[in-house]
KEKE-633328 format. One line per 8 residues: number of its first residue (from 1); for each residue x, z, y of C-alpha. Coordinates in nm, 2 decimals, always signed. Last residue first. Layout:
% residues N
NUM = X Z Y; ...
***
This chain:
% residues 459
459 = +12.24 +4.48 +21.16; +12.40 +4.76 +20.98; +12.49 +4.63 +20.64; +12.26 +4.86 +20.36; +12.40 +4.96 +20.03; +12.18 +5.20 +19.85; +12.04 +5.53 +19.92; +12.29 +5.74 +20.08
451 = +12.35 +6.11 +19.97; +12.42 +6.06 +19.64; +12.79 +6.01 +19.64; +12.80 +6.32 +19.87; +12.96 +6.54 +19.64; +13.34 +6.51 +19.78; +13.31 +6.12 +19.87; +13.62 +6.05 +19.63
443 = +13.41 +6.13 +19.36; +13.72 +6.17 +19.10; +13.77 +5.89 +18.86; +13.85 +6.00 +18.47; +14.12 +5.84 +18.29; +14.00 +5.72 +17.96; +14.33 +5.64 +17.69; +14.47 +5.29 +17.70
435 = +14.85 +5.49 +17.54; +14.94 +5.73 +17.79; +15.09 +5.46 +17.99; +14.83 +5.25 +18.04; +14.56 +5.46 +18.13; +14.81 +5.63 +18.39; +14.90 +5.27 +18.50; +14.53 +5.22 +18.54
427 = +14.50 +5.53 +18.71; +14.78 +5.43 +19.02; +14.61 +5.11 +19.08; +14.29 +5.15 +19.01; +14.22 +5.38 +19.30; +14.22 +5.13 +19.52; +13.85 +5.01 +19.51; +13.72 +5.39 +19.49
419 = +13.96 +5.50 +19.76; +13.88 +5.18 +20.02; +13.51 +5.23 +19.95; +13.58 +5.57 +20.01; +13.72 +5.49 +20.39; +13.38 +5.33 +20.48; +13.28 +4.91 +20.43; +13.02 +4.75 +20.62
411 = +13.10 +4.97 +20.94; +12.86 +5.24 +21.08; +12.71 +5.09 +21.43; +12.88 +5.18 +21.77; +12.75 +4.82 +21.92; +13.14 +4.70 +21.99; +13.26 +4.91 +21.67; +13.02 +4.71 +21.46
403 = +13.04 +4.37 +21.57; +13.41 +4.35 +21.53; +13.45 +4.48 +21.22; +13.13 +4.25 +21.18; +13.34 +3.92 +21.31; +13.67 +4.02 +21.15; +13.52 +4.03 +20.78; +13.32 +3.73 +20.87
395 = +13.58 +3.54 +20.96; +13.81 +3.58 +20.65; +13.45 +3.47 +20.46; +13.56 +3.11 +20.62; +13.67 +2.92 +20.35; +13.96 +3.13 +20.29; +14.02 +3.21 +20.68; +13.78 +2.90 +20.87
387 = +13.74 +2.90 +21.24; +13.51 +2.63 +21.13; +13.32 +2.71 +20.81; +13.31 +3.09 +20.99; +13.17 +2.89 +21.33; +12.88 +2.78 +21.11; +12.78 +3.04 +20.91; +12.82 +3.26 +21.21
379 = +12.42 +3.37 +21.30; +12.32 +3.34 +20.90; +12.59 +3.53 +20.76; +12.48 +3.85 +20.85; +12.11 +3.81 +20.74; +12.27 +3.69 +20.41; +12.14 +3.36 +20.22; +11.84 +3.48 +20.00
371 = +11.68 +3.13 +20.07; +11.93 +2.90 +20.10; +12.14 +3.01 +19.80; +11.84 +3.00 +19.60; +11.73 +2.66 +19.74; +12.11 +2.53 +19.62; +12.04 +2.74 +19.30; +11.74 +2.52 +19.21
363 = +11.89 +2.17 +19.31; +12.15 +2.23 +19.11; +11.93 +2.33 +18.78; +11.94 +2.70 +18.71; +12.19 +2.81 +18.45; +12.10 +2.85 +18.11; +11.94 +3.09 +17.87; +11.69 +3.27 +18.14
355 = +11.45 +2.98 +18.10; +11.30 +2.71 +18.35; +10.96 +2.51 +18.25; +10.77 +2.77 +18.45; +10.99 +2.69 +18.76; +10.83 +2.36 +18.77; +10.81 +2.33 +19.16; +11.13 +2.53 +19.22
347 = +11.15 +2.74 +19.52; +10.80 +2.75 +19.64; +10.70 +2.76 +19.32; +10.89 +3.14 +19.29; +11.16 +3.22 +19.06; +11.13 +3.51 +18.91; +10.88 +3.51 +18.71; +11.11 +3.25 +18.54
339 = +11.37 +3.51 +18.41; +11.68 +3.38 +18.60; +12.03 +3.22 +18.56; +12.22 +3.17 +18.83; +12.51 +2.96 +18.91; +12.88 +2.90 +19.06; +13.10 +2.78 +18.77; +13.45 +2.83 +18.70
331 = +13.36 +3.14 +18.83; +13.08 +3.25 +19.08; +12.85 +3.38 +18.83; +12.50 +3.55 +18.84; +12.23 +3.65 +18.58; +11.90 +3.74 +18.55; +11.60 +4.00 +18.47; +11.76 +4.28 +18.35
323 = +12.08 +4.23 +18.48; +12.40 +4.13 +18.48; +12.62 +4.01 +18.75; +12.96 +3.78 +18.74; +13.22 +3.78 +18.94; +13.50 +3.61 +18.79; +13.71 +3.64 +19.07; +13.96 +3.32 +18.92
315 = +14.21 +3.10 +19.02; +14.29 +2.81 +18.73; +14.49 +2.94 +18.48; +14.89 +2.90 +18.37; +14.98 +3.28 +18.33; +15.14 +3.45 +18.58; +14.93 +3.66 +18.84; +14.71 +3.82 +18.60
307 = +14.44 +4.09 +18.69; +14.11 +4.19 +18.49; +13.80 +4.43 +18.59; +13.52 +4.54 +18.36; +13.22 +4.71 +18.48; +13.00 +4.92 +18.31; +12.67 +5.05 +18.45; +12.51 +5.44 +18.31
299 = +12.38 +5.54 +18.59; +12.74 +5.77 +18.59; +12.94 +5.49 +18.54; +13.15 +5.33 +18.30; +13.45 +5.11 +18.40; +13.67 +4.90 +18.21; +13.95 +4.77 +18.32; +14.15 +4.42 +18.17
291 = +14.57 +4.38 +18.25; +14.68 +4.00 +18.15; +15.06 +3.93 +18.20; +15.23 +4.31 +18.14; +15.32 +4.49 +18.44; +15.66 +4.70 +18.38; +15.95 +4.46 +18.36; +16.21 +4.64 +18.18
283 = +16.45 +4.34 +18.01; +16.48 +4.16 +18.33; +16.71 +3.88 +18.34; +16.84 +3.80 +18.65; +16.94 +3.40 +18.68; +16.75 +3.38 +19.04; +16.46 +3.15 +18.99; +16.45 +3.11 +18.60
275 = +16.57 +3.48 +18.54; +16.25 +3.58 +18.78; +16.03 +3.30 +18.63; +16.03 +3.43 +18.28; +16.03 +3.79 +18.38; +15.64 +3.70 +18.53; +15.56 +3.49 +18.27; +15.63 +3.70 +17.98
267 = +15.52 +4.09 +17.99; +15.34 +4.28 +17.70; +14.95 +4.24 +17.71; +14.71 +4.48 +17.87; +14.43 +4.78 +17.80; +14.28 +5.00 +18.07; +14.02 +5.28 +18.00; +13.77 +5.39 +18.34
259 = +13.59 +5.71 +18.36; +13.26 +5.81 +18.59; +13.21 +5.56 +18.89; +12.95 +5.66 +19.09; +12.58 +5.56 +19.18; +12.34 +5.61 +19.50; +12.52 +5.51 +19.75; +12.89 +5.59 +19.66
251 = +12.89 +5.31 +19.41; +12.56 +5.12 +19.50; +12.59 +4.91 +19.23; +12.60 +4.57 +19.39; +12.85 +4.71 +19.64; +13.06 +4.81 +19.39; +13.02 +4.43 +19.21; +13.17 +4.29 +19.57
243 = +13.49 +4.52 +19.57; +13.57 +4.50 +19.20; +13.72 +4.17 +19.20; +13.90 +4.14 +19.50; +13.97 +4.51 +19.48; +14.21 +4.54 +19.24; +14.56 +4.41 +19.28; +14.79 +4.64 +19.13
235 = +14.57 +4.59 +18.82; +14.82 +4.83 +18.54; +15.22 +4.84 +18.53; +15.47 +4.94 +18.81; +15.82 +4.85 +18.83; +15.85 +4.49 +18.82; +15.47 +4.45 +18.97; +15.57 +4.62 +19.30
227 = +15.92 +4.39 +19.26; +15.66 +4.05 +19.24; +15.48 +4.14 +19.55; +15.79 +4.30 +19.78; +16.00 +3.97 +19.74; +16.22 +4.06 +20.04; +15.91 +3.94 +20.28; +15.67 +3.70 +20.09
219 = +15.66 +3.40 +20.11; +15.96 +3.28 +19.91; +15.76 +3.33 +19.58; +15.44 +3.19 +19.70; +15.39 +2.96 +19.42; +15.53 +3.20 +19.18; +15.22 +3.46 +19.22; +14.97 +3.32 +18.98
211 = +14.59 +3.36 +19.04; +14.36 +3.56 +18.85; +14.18 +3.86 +19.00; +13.92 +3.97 +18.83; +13.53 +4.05 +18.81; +13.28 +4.20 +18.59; +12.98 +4.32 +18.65; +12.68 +4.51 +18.42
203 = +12.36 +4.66 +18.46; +12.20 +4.53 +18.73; +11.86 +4.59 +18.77; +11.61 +4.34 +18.82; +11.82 +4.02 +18.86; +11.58 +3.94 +19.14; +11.53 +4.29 +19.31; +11.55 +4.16 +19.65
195 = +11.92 +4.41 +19.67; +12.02 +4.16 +19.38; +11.93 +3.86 +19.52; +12.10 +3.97 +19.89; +12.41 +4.12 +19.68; +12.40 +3.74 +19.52; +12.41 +3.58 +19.88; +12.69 +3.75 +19.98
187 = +12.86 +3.70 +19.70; +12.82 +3.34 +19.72; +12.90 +3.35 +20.05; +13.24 +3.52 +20.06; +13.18 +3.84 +20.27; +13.26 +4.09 +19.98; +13.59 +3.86 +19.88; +13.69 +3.97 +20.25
179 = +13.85 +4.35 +20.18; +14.00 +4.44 +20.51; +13.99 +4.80 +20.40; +13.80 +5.04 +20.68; +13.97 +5.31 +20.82; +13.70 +5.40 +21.11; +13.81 +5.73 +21.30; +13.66 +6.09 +21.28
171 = +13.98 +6.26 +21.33; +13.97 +6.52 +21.04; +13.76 +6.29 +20.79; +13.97 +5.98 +20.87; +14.31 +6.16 +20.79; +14.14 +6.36 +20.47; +14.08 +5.99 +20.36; +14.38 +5.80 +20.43
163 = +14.55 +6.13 +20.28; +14.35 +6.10 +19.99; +14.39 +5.72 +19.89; +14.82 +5.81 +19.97; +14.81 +6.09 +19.79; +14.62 +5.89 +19.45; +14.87 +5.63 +19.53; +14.88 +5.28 +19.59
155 = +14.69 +5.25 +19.95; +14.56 +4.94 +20.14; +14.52 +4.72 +19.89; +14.45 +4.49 +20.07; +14.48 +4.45 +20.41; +14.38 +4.76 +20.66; +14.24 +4.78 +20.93; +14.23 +5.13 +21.15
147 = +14.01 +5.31 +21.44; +14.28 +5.44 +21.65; +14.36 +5.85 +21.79; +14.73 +5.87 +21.72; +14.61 +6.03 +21.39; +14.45 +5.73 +21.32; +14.75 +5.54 +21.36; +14.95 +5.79 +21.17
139 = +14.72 +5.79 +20.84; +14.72 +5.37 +20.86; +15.07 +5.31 +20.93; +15.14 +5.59 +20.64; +14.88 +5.39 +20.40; +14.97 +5.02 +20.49; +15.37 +5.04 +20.40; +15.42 +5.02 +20.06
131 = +15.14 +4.72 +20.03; +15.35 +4.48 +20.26; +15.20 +4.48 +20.66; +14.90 +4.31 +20.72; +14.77 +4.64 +20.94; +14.51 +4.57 +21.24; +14.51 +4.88 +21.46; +14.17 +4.90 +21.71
123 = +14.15 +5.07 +22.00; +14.44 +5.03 +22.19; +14.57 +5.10 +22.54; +14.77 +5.45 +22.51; +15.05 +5.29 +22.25; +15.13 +5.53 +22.06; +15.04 +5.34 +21.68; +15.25 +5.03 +21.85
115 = +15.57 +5.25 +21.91; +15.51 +5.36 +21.54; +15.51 +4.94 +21.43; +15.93 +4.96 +21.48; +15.94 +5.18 +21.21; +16.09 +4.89 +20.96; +16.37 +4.78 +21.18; +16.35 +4.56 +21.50
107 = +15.99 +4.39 +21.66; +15.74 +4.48 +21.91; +15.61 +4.25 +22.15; +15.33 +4.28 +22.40; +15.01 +4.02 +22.43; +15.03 +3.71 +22.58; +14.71 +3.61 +22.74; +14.48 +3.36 +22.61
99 = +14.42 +3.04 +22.64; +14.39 +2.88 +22.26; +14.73 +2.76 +22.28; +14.85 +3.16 +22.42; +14.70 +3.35 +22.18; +14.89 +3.10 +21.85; +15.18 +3.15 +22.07; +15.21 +3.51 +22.07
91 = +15.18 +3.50 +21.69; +15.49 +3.27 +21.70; +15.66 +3.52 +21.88; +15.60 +3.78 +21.68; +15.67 +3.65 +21.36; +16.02 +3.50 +21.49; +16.15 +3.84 +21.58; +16.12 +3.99 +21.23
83 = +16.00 +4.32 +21.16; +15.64 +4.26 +21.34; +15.44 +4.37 +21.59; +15.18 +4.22 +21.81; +15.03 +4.44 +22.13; +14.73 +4.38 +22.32; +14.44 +4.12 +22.13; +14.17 +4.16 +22.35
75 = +13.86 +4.14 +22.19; +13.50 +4.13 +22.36; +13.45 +3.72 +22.24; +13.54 +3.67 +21.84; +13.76 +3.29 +21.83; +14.06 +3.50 +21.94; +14.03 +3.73 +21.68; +14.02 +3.42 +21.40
67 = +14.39 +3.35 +21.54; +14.53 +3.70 +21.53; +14.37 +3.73 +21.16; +14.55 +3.41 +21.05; +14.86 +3.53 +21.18; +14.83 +3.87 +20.98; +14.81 +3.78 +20.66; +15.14 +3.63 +20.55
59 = +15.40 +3.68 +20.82; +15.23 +3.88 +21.10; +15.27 +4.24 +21.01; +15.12 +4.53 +21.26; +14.84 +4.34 +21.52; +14.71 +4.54 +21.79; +14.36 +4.53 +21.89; +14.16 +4.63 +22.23
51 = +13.80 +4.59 +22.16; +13.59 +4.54 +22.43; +13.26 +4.65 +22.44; +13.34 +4.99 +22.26; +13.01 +5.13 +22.14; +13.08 +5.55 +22.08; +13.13 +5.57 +21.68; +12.91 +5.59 +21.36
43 = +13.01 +5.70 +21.06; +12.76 +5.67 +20.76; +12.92 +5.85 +20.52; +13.26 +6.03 +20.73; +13.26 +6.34 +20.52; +13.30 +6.67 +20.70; +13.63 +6.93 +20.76; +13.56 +7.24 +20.94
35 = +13.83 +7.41 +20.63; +14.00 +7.15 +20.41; +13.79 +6.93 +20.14; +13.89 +7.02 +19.77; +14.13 +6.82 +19.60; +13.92 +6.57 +19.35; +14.01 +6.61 +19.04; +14.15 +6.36 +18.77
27 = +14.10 +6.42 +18.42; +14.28 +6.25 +18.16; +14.00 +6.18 +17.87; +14.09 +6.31 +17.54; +13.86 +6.56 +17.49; +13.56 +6.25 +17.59; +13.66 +6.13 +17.24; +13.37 +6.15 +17.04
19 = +13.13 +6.10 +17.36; +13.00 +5.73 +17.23; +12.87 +5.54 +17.47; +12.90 +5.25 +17.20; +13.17 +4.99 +17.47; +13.37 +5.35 +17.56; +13.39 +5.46 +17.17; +13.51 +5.17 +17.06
11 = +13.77 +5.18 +17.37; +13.90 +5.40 +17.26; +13.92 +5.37 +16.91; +14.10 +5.05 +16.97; +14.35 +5.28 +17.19; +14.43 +5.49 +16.91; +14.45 +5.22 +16.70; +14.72 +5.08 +16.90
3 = +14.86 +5.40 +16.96; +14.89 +5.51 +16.56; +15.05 +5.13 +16.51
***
């Protein structure tokens, strides 16, 4: 009972800004930068025109990706890799039905993927590996002197977040986390409304990731998903749903985030279908069913975050914007809602009839979505819808990864987006554990959270 109130007192205070319990917080510093050692804001590259990729993992994730590259001219997919035989081969043939060459095999044990990280004749190193296993693929491929993708999440500790980012600082290479939620395009089009100033300023976002796991039980290798949530507790699965609203805040570019308190249920579902599957009952089960975040930051923002892979729900980012002068939300509804002097006639011929208290009209947010549709999507809409990868956002993510290292331009998303989208995972289980007390978030940038102005995609 003490903890429960403790943690209701808690978060009190977090939702009234009070500071009556900021003694409590758990602080986490920031380790300080090694000697000759600089950030990587901003990091721009020498042009490659042809981009030499190799694929690590190609059961879940990475097949789709080897397609989408060969849809992307100036990419040569080189070298696949995988622990199972079967993986790589039928990788190989998806290059070779669309025309293109085979690329070389790797596949064996579990460090089969450090003769790929060697190999003299790559650029790039795409990593759809299982979550243990992206942050020491990505730290040695860099070290081996490649520009790295990872998939989500692509590190799970607080060593492994700053060793992916020490590792990029010292060699100056791209690690970049194949986060593609940010490229959907109706949150591409709302970071577009909000960077226009049309939900004035935003001052609130939430977003989630809710979507069951027991559908895709035997998809994943040795059941690596549903043990990570056995024995850990807390949103293992973060940065879906916080990736886009970071960008609306400028987190890193202009904004940080301060503290963040966690609060979940006890577990059900998930032990449930384990002793239903395989008769194992699991009396320890770490993750509870429903984990929710909040976040406060230092402009002053919240942000609240939620994960649940078990209960009976429809699938769910949330994503939903706040601001001063409107509204957006992608789930169960798309739709904005806007203060009418900001919606121009030439969007809505009786736009002084509309009010901030409900959605647009259809016809309203379909113009919207035409009109402040993303510079970047606007070339590849098209191709994305076809090539497709979750509705075709996956495409864009490869496209401008692409796109940038060919033209030598600064990625969309840097190594501390990765850390400040990751970090969830190992200080929401601290939050959790110590009772849903604040746990502060270091400024993974070192001091230079300030030092960019806003989000800006390098055209």
């Amino acid at each position: 009972m003490k903890n429960k109130f403790f943690a209701l007192l808690l978060i009190t205070s977090f939702l009234l800004g009070s500071t009556t319990v900021s003694a409590q917080m758990i602080k986490t510093p920031a380790p300080p930068r090694p000697a000759g050692q600089k950030d990587v804001l901003s990091l721009a590259t020498a042009p490659i025109p042809t981009v030499r990729v190799a694929f690590i993992g190609l059961g879940m994730r990475g097949p789709g990706a080897v397609n989408r590259m060969t849809h992307i001219p100036g990419v040569e997919v080189v070298a696949l890799c995988d622990v199972l035989e079967k993986n790589t081969k039928s990788a190989n043939e998806i290059l070779t039905k669309q025309g293109k060459p085979k690329a070389l095999e790797f596949y064996g044990d579990t460090s089969v993927w450090r003769k790929v990280t060697a190999l003299p004749n790559v650029d790039l190193i795409y990593i759809a590996t299982d979550w243990l296993s992206h942050a020491k693929i990505g730290v040695q491929a860099m070290k081996d002197g490649k520009h790295v993708a990872i998939e989500v999440p692509s590190a799970m500790t607080m060593d492994e977040i700053w060793a992916l980012i020490n590792t990029s600082e010292q060699t100056r290479k791209h690690c970049m986390q194949l986060e593609n939620c940010v490229y959907d395009f109706f949150e591409l089009t709302s970071l577009n409304m909000a960077q226009q100033g049309l939900f004035g300023e935003v001052i609130h976002g939430e977003g989630a990731y809710i979507h069951g796991l027991q559908p895709y039980w035997d998809q994943y290798w040795n059941n690596w998903r549903m043990d990570f949530n056995e024995k850990h507790r807390g949103d293992v699965y973060p940065t879906h749903g916080i990736g886009p609203v970071c960008q609306v805040m400028n987190i890193h570019r202009g904004d940080k985030m301060n503290f963040l308190v966690s609060v979940d249920t006890k577990a059900i579902g998930n032990p449930a279908f384990i002793k239903e599957k395989t008769g194992r009952e699991v009396k320890d089960f770490r993750n509870g069913d429903h984990t929710m975040t909040m976040i406060r930051t230092e402009n002053g923002k919240s942000i609240q975050i939620q994960h649940n892979v078990t209960s009976p729900r429809p699938y769910s980012r949330m994503y939903q914007l706040t601001g001063t002068k409107g509204f957006a939300n992608k789930y169960p509804v798309e739709g904005f809602a806007l203060d009418k002097s900001e919606i121009s006639a030439e969007v809505a011929a009786n736009h002084e009839k509309l009010t901030a208290h409900s959605f647009v009209p259809d016809d309203v947010r379909k113009a919207l979505m035409e009109k402040y549709k993303h510079p970047i999507a606007k070339g590849i809409e098209e191709q994305a819808k076809q090539v497709g990868g979750h509705g075709g956002m996956d495409f864009i993510m490869d496209y401008r990864l692409i796109y940038c290292l060919q033209k030598g331009l600064p990625l969309d998303m840097d190594v501390y987006d990765l850390a400040e989208w990751c970090c969830l995972i190992p200080l929401t289980e601290i939050s959790l554990d110590k009772g849903s007390v604040s746990v502060e978030i270091p400024d993974f940038t070192r001091g230079g959270w300030n030092k960019i102005k806003g989000l800006k995609f390098a055209e």
